[in-house]
FIVO-467017 format. One record per atom (N, C-alpha, C): z, x, y; residue in three letters. Coordinates in pm, whole numbers, padded with zeros to 5 digits, always signed. Layout:
N
ZXYala/...
This chain:
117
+15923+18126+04940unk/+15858+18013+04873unk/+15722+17989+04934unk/+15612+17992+04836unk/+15502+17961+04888unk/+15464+17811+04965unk/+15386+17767+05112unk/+15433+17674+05109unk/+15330+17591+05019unk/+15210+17601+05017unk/+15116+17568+04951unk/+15086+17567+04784unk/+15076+17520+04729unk/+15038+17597+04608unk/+14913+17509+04517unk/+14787+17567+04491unk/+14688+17522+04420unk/+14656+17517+04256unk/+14620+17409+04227unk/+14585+17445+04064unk/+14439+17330+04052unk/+14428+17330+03930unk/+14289+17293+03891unk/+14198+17414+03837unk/+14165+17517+03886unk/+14091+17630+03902unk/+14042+17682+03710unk/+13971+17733+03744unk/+13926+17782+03568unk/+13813+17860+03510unk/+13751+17833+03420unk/+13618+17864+03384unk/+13519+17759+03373unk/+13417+17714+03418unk/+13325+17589+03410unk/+13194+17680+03355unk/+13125+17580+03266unk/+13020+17656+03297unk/+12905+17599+03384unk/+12776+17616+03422unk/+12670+17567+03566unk/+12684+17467+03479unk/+12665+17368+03626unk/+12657+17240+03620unk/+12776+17142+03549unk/+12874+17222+03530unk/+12975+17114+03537unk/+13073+17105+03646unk/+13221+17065+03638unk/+13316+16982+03761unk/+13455+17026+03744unk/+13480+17024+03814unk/+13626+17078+03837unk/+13673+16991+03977unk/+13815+17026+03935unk/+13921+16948+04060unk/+14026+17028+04045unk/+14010+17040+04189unk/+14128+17099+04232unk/+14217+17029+04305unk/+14352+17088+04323unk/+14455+17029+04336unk/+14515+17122+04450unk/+14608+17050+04576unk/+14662+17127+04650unk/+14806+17054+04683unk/+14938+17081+04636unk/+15032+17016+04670unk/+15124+17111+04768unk/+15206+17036+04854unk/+15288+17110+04970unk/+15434+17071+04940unk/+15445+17175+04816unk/+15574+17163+04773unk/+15670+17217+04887unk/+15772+17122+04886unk/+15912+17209+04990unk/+15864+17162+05121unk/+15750+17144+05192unk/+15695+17120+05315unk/+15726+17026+05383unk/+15860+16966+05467unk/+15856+16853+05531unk/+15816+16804+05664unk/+15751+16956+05719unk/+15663+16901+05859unk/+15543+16805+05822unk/+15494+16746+05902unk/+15373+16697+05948unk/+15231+16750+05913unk/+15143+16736+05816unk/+15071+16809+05807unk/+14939+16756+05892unk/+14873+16819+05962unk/+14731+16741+06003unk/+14655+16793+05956unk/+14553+16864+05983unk/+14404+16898+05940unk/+14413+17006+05803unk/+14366+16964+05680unk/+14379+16993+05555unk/+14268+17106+05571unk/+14221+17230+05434unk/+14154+17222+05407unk/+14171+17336+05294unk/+14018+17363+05243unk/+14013+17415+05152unk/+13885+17548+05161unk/+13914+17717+05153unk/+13801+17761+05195unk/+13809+17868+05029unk/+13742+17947+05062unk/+13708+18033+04910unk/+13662+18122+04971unk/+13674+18256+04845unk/+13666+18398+04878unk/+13589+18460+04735unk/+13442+18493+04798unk/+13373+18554+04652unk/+13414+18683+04680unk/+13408+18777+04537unk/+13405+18928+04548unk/+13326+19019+04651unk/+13421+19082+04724unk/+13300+19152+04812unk/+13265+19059+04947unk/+13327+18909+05005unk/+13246+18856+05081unk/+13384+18810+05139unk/+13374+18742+05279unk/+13446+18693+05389unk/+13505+18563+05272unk/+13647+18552+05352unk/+13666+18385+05309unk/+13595+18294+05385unk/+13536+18169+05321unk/+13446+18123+05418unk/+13529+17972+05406unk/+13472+17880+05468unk/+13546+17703+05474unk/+13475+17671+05369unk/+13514+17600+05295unk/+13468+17503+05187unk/+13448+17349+05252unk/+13544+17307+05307unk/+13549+17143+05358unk/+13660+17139+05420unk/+13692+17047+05480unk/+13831+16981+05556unk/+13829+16860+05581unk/+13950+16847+05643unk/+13993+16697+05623unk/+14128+16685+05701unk/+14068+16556+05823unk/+14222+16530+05884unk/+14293+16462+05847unk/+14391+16402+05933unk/+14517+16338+05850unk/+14458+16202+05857unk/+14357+16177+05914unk/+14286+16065+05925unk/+14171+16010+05830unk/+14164+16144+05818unk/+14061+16141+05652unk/+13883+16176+05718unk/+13828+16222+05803unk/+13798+16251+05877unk/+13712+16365+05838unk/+13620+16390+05743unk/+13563+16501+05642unk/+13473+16612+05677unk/+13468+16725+05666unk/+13367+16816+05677unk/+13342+16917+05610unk/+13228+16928+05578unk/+13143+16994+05462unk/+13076+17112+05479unk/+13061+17252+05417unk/+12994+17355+05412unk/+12873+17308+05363unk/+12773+17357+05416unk/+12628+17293+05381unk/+12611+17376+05240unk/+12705+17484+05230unk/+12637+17491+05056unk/+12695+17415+04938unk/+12847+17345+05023unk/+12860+17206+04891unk/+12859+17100+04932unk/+12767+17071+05065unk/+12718+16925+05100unk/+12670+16813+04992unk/+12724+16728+04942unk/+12623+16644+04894unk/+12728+16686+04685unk/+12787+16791+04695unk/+12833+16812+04595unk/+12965+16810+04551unk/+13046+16822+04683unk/+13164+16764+04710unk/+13238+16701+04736unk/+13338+16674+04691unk/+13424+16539+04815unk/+13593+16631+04808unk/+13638+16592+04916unk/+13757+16668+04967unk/+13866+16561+05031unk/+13971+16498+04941unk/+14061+16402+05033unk/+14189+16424+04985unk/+14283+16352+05012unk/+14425+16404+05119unk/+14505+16266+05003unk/+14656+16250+05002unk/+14739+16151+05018unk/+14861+16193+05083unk/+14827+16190+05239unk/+14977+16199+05282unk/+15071+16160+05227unk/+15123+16051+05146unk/+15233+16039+05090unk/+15334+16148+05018unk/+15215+16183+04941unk/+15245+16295+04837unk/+15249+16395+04904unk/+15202+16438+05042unk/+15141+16587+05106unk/+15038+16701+04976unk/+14964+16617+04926unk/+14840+16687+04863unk/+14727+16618+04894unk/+14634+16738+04891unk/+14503+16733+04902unk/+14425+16756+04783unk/+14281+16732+04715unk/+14206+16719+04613unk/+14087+16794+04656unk/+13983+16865+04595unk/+13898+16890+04593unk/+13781+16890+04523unk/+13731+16756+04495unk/+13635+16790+04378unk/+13495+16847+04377unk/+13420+16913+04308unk/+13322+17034+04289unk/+13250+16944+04155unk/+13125+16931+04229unk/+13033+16901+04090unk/+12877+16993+04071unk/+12810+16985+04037unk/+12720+17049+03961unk/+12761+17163+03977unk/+12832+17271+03953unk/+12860+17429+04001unk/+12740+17507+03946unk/+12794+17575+04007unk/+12682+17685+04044unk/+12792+17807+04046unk/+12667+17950+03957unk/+12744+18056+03996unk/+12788+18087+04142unk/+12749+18067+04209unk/+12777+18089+04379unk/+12877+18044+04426unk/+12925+17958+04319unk/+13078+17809+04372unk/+13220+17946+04326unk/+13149+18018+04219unk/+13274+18155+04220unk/+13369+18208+04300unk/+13469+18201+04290unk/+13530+18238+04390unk/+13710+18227+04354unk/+13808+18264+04489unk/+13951+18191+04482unk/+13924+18124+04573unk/+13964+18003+04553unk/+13991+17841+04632unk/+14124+17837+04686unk/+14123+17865+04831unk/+14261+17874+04940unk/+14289+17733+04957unk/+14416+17695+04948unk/+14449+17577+05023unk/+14498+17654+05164unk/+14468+17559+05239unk/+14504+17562+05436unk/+14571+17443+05489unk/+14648+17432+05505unk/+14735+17313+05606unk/+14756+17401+05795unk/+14764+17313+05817unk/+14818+17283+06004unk/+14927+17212+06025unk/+15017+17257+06018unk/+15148+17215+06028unk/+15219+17223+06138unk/+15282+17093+06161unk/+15283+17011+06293unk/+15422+17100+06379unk/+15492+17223+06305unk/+15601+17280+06335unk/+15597+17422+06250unk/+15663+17554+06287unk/+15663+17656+06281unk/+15707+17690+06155unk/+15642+17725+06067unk/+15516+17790+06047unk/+15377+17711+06047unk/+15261+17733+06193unk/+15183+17642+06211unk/+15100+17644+06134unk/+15034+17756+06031unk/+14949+17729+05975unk/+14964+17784+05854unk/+14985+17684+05729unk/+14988+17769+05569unk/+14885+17798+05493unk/+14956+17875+05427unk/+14807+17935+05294unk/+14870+17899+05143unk/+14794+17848+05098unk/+14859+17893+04914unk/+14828+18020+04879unk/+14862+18059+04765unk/+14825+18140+04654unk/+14675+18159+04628unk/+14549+18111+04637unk/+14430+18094+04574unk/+14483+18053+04426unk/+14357+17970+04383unk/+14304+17951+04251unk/+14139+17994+04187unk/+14189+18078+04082unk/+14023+18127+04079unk/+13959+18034+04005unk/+13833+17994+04031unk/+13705+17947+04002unk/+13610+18051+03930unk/+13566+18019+03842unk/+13513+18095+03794unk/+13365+18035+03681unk/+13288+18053+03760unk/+13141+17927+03677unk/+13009+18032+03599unk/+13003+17992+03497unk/+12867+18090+03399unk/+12807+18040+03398unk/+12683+18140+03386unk/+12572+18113+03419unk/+12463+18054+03278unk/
């Protein structure tokens, strides 16, 4: 069972918005430090943003100012929203948790992003 699993993901075209979604189905540890990174064709996965259990935010300077990235522990999901896109925002969108017990650190599935130009 995956522990992560993401949706939202799609086709946009530049300059519009998307939200993504990260829920921790099945997961009843502790989650602390959230996040969310992406993987273009051909390139490293890099961080997108994060977020502690405190709410506590940090931003890749290439979606500074274009993102916002927050959490509802209750639910154990995290959100990601993406505005003006840009072909460059292309990519699969990883969810990442830190989980407070073994298995310490999860991955989802990716969701692809996918923005025209």
């Amino acid at each position: 069972q995956v522990p992560l699993v993401e949706s939202g993901g799609g086709l946009v075209q530049h300059g519009g918005s998307l939200r993504l979604s990260c829920a921790a189905s099945g997961v009843t540890s502790r989650l602390n430090t959230m996040a969310w990174y992406r993987q273009a064709p051909g390139r490293q996965r890099e961080l997108v943003a994060s977020i502690t259990r405190g709410g506590n935010t940090q931003y890749a300077d290439a979606v500074k100012g274009r993102c916002t990235i927050s959490r509802d522990n209750v639910k154990n999901t995290m959100y990601l929203e993406i505005r003006s896109l840009k072909p460059e925002d292309t990519g699969v969108y990883y969810c990442n948790a830190a989980s407070s017990s073994s298995p310490y650190n999860l991955w989802g599935q990716g969701t692809q992003v996918t923005v025209s130009s």
